[in-house]
N, C-alpha and C positions, 0 to 999 in steps of 0.2 A: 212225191208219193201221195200226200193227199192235200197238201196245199200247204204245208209249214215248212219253215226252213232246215236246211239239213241239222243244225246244230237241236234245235228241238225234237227231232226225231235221233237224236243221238241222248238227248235227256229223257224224253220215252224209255229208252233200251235200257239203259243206269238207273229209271226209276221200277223198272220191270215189268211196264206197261204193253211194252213189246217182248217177247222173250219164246224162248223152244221152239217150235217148228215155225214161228216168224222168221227166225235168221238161220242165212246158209255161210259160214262160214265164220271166222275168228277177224276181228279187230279191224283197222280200216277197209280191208278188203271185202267185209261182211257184204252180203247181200241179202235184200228184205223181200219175201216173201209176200206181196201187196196182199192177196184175199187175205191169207191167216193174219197178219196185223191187222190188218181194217178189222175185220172180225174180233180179233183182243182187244183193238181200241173200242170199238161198240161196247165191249163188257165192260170195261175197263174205265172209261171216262165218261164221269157223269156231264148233264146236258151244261154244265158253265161251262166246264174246261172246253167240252167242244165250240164254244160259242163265244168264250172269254177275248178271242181277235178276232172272231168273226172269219179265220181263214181255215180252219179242219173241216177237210171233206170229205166223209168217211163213208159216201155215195158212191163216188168216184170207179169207174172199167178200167183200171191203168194195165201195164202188164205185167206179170207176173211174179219179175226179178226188176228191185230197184239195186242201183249201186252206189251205196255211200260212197264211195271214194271222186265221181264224179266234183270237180270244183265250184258250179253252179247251184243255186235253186231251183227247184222246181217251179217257184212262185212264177221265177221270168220267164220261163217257157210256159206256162199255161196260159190262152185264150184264157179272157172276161166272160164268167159265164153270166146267164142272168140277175143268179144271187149276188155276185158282185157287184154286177151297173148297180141293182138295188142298193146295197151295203153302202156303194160310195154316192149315191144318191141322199140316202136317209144320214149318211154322214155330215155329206154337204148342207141338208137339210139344217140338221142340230149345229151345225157351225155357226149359219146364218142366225138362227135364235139366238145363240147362246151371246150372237156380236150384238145386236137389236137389245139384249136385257142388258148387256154394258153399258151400251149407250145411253140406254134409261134409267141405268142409276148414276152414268154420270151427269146428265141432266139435271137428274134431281139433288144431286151434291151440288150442282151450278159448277163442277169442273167444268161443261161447256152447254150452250145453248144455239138453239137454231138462232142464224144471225136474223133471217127476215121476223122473227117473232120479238128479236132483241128492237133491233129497228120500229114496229111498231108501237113499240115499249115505250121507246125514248122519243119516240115522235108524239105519241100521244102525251106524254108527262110535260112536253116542251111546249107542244100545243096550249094546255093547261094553263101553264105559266102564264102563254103570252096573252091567255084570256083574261086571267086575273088581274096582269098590271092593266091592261085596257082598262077592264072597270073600274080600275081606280083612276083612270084620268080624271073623272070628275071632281076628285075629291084634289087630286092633285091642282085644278084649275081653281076649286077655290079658295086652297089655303095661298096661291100665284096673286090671284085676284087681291086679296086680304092686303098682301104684303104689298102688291105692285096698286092700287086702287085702281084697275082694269075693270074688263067688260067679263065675267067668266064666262060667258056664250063666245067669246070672240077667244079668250084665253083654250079654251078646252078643244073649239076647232083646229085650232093652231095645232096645240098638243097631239090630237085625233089625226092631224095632216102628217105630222110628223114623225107619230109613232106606227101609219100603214106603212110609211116608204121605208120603215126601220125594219116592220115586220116582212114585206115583199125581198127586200135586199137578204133577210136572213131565211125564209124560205127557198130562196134560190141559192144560197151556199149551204143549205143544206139539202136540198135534193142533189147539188154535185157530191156532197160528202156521199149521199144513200146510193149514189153511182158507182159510186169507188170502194164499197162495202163487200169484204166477196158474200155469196151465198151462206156459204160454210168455212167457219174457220178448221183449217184445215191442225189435226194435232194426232201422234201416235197413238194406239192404242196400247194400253200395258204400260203408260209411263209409269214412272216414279210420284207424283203424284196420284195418280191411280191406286199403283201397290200399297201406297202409305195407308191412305182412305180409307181401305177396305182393310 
């Protein structure tokens, strides 16, 4: 009749919202009278309830006599009109947002992070490291020196020789590691962890 299911246009009639020269007949086999309900419904239903699912359409040329007793809705037979595509449009819209602000607060919980952000994270921290024990080779050559009574120019080379081929071998098992890394760690959304958090 106008875009809701028959069981609500059967709580229309119970709530009185449909009533007197809307219906021709007594009890399942009622029939509804489209102009004069539409017309009730217009008085009758302020703008939430018409808007409240977004499916009363109280616009609508149907014809004349609907039949509750039919076992279908009407919803499945009615063509997509434009306000629809729109509706499931602006729908789909708000869906997307609402998945994008989850994911941003779970971000910011650190339930989960972009992997290639993680990656650079741990790459730069590692980096770091390997810079700082560098600089201390020196210091490491001359307390070697001290103890060994060595050359520490020839100690610290050695050292310096020995700590690139340390560094090359572990830069190269770890770009295989950043290979092997997926993009996105992949995890439900609405877990249990999730639920708890919030």
């Amino acid at each position: 009749m106008i875009g809701v299911s028959k069981a609500r246009v059967s709580q229309l009639i119970s709530e009185g919202k449909i009533s007197g020269e809307a219906l021709r007949g007594d009890g399942r086999s009622a029939k509804i009278v489209v102009a004069v309900a539409t017309a009730q419904l217009k008085a009758t239903l302020d703008i939430d309830q018409r808007a409240a699912n977004g499916r009363a359409d109280l616009s609508s040329d149907e014809p004349v006599f609907d039949d509750l007793s039919s076992g279908e809705s009407d919803t499945a037979q009615r063509p997509l009109s434009t306000d629809d595509l729109y509706k499931q449009e602006r729908l789909r819209k708000l869906q997307d947002e609402n998945e994008e602000r989850l994911e941003k607060r779970r971000e910011k919980r650190g339930i989960y992070v972009r992997s290639d952000a993680m990656r650079s994270t741990v790459l730069r921290h590692v980096g770091a490291m390997i810079d700082g024990i560098e600089a201390d080779l020196g210091q490491w050559a001359e307390e070697l020196a001290a103890e060994t009574d060595g050359s520490i120019k020839k100690i610290k080379h050695i050292l310096r020789t020995q700590f690139r081929e340390t560094r090359t071998k572990l830069a190269r098992h770890n770009r295989e590691l950043q290979n092997e890394l997926p993009e996105y760690h992949e995890e439900a959304i609405g877990s249990e962890d999730d639920a708890g958090a919030s």
